[in-house]
C-alpha positions as CSV (number, residue, x, y, z in Angstrom):
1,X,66.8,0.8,-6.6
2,X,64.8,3.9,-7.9
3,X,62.3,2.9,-10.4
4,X,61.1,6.3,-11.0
5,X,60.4,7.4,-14.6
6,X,61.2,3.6,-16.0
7,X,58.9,2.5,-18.2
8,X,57.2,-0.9,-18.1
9,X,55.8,-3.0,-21.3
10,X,53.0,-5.0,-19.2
11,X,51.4,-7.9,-22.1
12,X,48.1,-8.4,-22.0
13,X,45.4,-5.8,-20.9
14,X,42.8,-8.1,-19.1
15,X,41.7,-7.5,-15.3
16,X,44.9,-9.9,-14.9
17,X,47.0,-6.8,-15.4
18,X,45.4,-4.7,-12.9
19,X,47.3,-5.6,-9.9
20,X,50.9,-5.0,-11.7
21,X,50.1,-2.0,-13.0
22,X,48.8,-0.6,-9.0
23,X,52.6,-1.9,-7.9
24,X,54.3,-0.9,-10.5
25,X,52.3,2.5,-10.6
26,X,53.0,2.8,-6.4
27,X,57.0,2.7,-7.6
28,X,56.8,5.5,-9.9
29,X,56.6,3.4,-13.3
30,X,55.3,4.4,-16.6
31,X,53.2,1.5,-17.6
32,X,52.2,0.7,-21.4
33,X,50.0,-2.4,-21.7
34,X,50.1,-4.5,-25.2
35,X,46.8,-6.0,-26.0
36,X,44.4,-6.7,-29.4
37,X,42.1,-5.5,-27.5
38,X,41.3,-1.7,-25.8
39,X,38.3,-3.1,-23.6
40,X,40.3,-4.8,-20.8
41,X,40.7,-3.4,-17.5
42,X,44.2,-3.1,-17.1
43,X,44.4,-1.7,-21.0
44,X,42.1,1.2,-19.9
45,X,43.9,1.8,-16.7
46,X,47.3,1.9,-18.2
47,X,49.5,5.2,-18.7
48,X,49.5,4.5,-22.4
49,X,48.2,1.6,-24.5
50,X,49.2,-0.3,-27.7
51,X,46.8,-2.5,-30.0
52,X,49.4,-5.6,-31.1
53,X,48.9,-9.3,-30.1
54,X,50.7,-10.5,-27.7
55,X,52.3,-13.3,-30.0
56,X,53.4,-10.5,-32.3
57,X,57.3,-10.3,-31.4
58,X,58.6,-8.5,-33.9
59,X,55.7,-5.6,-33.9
60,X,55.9,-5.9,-30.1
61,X,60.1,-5.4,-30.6
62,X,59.2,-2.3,-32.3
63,X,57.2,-0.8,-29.4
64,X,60.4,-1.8,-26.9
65,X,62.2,0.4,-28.9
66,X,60.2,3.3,-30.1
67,X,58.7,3.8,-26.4
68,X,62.0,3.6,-24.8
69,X,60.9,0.6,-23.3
70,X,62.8,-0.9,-20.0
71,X,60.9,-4.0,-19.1
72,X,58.6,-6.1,-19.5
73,X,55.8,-8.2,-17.5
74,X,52.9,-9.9,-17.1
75,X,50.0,-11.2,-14.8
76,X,50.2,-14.8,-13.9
77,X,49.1,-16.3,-16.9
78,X,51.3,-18.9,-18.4
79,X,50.4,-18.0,-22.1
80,X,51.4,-14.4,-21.8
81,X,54.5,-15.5,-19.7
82,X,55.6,-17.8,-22.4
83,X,55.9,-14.3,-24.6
84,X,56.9,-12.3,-22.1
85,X,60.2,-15.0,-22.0
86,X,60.4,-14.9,-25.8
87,X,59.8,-11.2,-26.5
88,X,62.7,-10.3,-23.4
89,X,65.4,-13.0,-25.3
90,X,64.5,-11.2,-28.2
91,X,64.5,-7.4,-27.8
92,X,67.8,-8.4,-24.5
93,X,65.7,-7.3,-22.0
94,X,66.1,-9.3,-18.4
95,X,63.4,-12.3,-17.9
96,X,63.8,-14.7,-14.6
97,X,63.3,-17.6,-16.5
98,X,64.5,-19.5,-19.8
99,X,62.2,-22.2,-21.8
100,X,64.6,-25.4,-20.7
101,X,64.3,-24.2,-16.8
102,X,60.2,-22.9,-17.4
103,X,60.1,-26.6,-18.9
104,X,61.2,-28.6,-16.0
105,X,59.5,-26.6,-13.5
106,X,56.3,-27.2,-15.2
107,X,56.2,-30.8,-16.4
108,X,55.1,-32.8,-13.6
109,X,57.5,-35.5,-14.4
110,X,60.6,-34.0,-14.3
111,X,59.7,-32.2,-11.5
112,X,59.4,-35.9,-9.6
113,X,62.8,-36.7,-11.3
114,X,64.4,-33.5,-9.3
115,X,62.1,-34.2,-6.0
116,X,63.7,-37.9,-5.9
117,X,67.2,-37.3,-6.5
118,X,67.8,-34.5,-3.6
119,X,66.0,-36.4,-0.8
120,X,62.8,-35.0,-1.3
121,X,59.7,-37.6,-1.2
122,X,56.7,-38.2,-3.8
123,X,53.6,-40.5,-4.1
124,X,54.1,-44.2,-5.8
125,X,53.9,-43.4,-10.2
126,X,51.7,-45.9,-12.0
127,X,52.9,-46.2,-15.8
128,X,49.8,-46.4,-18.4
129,X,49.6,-45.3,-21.9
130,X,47.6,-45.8,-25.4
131,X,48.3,-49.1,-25.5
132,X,47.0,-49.9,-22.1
133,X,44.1,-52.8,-21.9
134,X,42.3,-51.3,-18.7
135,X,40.0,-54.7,-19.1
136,X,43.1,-56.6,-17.6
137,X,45.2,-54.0,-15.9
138,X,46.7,-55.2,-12.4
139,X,49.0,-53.9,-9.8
140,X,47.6,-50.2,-9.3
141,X,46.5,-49.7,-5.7
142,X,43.5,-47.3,-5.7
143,X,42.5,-44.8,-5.3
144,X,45.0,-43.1,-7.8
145,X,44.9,-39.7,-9.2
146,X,45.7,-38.9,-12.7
147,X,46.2,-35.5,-14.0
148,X,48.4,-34.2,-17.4
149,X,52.0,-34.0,-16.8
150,X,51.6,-29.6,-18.0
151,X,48.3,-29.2,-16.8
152,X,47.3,-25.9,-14.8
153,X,44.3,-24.3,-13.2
154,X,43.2,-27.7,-11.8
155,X,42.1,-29.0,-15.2
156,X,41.8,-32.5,-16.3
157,X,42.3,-34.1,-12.5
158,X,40.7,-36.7,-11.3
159,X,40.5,-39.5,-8.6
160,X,39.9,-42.6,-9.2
161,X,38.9,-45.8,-7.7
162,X,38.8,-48.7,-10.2
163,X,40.0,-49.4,-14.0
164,X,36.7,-47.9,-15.7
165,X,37.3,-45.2,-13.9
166,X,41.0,-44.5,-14.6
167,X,40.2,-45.2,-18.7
168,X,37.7,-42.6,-18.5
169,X,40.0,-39.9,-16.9
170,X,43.1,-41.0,-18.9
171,X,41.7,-39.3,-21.8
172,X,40.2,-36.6,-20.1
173,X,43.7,-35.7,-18.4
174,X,45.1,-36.2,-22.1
175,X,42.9,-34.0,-23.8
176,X,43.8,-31.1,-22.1
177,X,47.6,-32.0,-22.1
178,X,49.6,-29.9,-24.8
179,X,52.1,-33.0,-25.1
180,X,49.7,-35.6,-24.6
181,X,51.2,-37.3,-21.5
182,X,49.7,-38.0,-18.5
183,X,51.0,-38.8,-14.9
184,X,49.2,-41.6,-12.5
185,X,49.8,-41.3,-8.6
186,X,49.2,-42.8,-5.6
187,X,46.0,-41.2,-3.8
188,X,47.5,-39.8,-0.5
189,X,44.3,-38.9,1.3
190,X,45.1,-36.5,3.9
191,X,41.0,-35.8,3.9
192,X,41.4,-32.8,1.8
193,X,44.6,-31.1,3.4
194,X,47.7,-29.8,1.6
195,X,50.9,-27.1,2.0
196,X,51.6,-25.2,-0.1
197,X,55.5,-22.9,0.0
198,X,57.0,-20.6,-1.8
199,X,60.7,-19.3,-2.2
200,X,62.8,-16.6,-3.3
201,X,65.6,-17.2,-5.4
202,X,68.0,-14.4,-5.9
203,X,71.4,-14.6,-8.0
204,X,71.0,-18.5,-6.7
205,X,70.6,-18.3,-3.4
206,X,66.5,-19.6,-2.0
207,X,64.6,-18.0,0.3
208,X,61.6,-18.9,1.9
209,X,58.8,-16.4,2.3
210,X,55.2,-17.9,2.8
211,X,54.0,-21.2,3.9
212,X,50.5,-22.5,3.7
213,X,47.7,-24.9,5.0
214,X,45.4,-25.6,1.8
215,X,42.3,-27.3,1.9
216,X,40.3,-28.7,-1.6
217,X,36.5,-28.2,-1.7
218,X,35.8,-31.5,-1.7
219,X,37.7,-34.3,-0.2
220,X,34.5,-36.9,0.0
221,X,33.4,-37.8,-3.1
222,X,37.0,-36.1,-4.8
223,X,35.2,-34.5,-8.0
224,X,35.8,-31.2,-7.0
225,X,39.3,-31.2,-6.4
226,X,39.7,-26.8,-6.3
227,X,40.8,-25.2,-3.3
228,X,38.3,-23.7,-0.8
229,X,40.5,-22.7,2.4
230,X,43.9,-21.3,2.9
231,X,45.5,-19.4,5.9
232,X,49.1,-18.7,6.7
233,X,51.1,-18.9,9.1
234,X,50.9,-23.0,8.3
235,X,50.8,-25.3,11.1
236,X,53.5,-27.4,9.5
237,X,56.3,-24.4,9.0
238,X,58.9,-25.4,12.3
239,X,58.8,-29.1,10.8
240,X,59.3,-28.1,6.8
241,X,61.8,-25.8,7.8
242,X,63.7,-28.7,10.2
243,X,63.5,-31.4,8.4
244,X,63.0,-30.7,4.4
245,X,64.3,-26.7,3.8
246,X,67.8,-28.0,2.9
247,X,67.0,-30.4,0.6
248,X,64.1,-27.9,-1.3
249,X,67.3,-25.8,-1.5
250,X,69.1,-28.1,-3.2
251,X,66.6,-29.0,-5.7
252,X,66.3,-25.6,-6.7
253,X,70.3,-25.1,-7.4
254,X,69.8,-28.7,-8.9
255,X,67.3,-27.2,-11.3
256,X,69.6,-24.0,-12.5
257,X,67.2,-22.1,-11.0
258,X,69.4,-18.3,-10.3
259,X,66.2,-16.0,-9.9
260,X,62.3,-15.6,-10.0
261,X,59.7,-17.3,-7.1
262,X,58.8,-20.3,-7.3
263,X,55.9,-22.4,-4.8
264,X,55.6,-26.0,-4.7
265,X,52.7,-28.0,-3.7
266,X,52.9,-31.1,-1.2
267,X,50.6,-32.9,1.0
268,X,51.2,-33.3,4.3
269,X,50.7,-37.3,5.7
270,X,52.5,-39.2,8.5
271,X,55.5,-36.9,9.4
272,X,56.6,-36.7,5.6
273,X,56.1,-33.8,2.8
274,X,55.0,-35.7,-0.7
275,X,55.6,-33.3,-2.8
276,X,53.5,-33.2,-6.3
277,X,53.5,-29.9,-8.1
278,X,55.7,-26.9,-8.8
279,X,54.9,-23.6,-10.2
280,X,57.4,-20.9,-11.4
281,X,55.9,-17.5,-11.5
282,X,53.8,-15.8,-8.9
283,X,50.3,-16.7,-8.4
284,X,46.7,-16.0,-9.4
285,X,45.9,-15.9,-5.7
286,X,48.3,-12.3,-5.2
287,X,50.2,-13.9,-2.3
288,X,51.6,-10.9,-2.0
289,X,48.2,-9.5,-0.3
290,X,48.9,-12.2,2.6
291,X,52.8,-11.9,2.5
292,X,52.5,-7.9,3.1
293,X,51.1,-8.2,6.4
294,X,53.0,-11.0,7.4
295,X,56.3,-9.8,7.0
296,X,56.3,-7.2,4.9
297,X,57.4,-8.9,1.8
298,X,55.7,-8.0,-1.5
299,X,56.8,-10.5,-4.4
300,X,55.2,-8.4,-7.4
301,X,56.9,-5.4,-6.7
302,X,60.2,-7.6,-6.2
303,X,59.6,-9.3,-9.8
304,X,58.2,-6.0,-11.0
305,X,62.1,-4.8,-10.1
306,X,63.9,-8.2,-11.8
307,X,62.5,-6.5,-15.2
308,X,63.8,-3.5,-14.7
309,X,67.0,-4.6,-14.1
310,X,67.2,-4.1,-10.2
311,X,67.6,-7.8,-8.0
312,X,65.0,-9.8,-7.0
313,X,66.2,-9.1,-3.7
314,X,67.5,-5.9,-1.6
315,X,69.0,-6.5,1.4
316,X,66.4,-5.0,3.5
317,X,64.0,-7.9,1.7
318,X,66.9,-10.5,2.8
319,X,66.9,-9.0,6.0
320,X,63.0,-10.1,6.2
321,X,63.2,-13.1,4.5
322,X,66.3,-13.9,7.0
323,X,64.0,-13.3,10.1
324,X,61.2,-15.5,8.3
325,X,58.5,-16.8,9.8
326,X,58.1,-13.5,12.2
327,X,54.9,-13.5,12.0
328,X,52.5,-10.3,13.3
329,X,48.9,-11.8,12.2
330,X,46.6,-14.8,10.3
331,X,46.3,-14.5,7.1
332,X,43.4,-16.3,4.9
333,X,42.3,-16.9,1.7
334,X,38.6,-18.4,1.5
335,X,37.5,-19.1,-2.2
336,X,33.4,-19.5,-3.1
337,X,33.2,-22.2,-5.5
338,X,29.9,-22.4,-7.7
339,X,27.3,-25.2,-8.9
340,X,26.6,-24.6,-12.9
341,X,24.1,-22.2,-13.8
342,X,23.8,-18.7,-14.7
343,X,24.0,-15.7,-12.1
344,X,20.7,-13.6,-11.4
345,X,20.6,-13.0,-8.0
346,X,24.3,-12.2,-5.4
347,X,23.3,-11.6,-1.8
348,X,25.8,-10.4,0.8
349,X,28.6,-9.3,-1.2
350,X,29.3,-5.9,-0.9
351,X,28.4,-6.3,3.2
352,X,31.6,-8.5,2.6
353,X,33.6,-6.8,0.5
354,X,33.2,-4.0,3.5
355,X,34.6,-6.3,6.1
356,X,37.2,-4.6,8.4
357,X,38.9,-7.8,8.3
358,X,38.7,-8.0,4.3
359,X,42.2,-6.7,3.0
360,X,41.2,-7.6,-0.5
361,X,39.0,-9.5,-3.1
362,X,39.0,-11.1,-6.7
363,X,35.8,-10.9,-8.4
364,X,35.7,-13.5,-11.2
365,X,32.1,-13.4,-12.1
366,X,29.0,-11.3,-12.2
367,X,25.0,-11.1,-12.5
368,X,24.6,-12.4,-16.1
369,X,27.4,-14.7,-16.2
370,X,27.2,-18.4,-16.3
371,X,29.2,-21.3,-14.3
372,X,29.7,-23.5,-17.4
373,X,29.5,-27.8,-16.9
374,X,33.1,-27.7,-18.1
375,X,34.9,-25.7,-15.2
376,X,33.1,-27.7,-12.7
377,X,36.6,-28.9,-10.7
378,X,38.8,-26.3,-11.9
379,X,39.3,-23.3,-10.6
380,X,37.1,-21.4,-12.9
381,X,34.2,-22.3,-10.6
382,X,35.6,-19.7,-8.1
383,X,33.1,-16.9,-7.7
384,X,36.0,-15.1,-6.1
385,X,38.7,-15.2,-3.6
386,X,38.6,-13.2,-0.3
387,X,41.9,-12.5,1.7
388,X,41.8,-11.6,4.8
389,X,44.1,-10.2,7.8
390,X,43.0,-10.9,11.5
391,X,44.6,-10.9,14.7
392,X,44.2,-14.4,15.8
393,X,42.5,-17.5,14.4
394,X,39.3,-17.1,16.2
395,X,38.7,-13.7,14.8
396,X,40.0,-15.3,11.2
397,X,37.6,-18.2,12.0
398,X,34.4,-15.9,13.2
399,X,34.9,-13.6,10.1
400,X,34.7,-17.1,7.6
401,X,31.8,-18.2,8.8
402,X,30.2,-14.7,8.6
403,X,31.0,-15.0,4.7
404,X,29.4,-17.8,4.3
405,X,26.5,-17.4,6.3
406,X,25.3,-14.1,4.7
407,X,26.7,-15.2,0.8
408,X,24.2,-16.4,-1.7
409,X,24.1,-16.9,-5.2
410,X,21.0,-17.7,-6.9
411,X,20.5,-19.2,-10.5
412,X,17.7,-18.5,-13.0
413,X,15.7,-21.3,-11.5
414,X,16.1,-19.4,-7.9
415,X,18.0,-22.5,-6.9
416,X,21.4,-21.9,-4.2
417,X,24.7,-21.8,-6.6
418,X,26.8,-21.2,-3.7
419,X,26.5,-24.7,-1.7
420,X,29.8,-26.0,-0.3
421,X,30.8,-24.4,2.2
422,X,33.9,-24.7,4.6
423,X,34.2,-26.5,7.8
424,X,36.6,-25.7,10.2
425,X,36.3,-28.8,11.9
426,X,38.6,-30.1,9.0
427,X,41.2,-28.3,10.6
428,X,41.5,-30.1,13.7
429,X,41.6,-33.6,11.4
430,X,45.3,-35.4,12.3
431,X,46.6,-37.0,9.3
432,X,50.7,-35.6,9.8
């Protein structure tokens, strides 16, 4: 489908935009970018920009209209896709998802409802709520981990080991839930390890297009529970696809699910997949920086296409995704989580950002800023997020540890932000 000359409504104007508009830009879109503000990134990179708030449908209606408008995006934030769904159903515009299938995907309990039903296995649930007397509570097997049933971002998770400790995160987990519920799960400790997969779906058909090996920051002590490691091709992509591809399949027609990506999170233990998230959008991570050298696939430019009325998928993209996992390289992801303080010295960075192995990088902080108590455990600890493309997995693994021998981050008491650090021994750790 030529894109040339169509013009692209992008909401929001934040660094979050910049990456759609360079795609959408490469296919010969006009892009305007809706913000309140004109200070953003993607605003000032934008082919034309519009002051109006992103929640304003009816003045946003009246841009569709009077710039000739063909579609309309966003970055990978759930607040601006939220409007992005409402503003498309109201100006007829196409959007991949509706608010009943956007629903299901994200609330962690019906997404267990779907998982069960088609053949697809989850973690023991443990039932507590407002009028639970943690001072007498029996039957829960620890650890458990609780987290809200809409959370994102990593926010309000924890692991727990006793009933003090589960009262204490029950309202943490609470307080950042928008409807106030919680979910209570079995601890499956695979010492840190998950996967992590992503599909296609294109006028209802699924497609798989990435697999990954994830690894969280801290699987000790468990109160840092962000990733810190991911590479693809995953070492568990021949099983998934034998024994549990089918029924993911099936799920997703279960779900009414005709078109968009969607990646699931489950953790691998004892020859079984437990699956315990979903997300429907693409990513903050830009899997498309890994998927492009993998096999050639680039899922923003393919969504970028869905709302402009072209398919989510071409048949030379089914072709690919057909003759998936043909794999060329290793691809990596290795984030740089922070301890709390505020940013004065940053050693090593731009000899990193050089690397010939570095394909790209996402800069969330900068000298001045401050790693704030209350992102500690989310992912707004990341300093950033490398990707990487080598040949092999000992040039992926050499180039790792080169990043974090020569990074450093030093707070305003000269004291080392940057201290935890992958090991690659926890690759080689057998828990499947």
């Amino acid at each position: 489908m030529d894109l040339k000359g169509k013009r692209l409504l992008v909401l929001g104007g934040s660094s979050a935009s910049v990456d759609i508009i360079k795609n959408a830009r490469q296919m010969g879109v006009y892009i305007v970018v809706a913000d309140m503000s004109d200070k953003g990134e993607g605003y000032k990179m934008a082919d034309e920009g519009v002051l109006v708030s992103t929640t304003d449908y009816d003045a946003l209606a009246k841009v569709v209209k009077e710039k000739n408008i063909d579609g309309i995006f966003c970055g990978p934030s759930e607040f601006n896709i939220f409007n992005t769904m409402k503003l498309c159903e109201k100006v007829g515009l196409p959007f991949y998802a509706n608010e009943k299938l956007w629903n299901q995907c994200a609330d962690k309990l019906q997404f267990r409802e779907f998982c069960t039903r088609n053949g697809l296995d989850v973690a023991a649930e443990y039932h507590i709520d407002d009028n639970t007397d943690f001072s007498v509570l029996t039957g829960i097997e620890y650890p458990v981990i609780i987290k809200p049933v809409d959370g994102c971002s990593s926010k309000g998770i924890s692991v727990c080991n006793n009933n003090k400790e589960l009262e204490k995160a029950y309202k943490k987990a609470k307080e950042v839930s928008v409807s106030r519920k919680v979910i209570v799960e079995q601890y499956i400790d695979t010492r840190g390890r998950g996967f992590s997969f992503r599909y296609f779906i294109s006028e209802g058909k699924a497609y798989p297009y990435l697999f990954l090996d994830t690894f969280i920051a801290d699987p000790v002590r468990r109160k840092c529970l962000v990733s810190a490691f991911a590479y693809a091709p995953s070492d568990f992509t021949k099983n998934f696809i034998d024994t549990v591809d089918a029924n993911m399949k099936k799920m997703l027609t279960d779900m009414g699910i005709e078109n968009g990506t969607a990646f699931i999170q489950a953790l691998p233990y004892k020859g079984k997949f437990y699956c315990h998230d979903m997300g429907y959008r693409l990513s903050g991570g830009m899997m498309y920086k890994m998927t492009e050298p993998l096999n050639g696939i680039n899922d923003m430019k393919m969504m970028i296409r869905y709302a402009l009325g072209g398919k989510i998928c071409e048949q030379e993209d089914i072709d690919k995704l057909n003759n998936f996992p043909n794999n060329s390289c290793i691809c990596s992801q290795i984030m740089l989580p922070l301890d709390k303080g505020t940013i004065t010295k940053i050693n090593g960075w731009e000899k990193i950002c050089n690397l010939p192995q570095v394909t790209d990088v996402l800069q969330y902080y900068n000298l001045g800023d401050t790693i704030k108590e209350e992102v500690i455990g989310t992912l707004g600890q990341h300093f950033a997020r490398v990707t990487l493309a080598c040949k092999d997995r000992e040039e992926m693994e050499n180039t790792v540890r080169e990043i974090q021998r020569i990074f450093s981050v030093k707070d305003e008491n000269d004291n080392e932000m940057y201290n935890m650090r992958f090991d690659f021994d926890r690759m080689n750790e057998k828990t499947f």
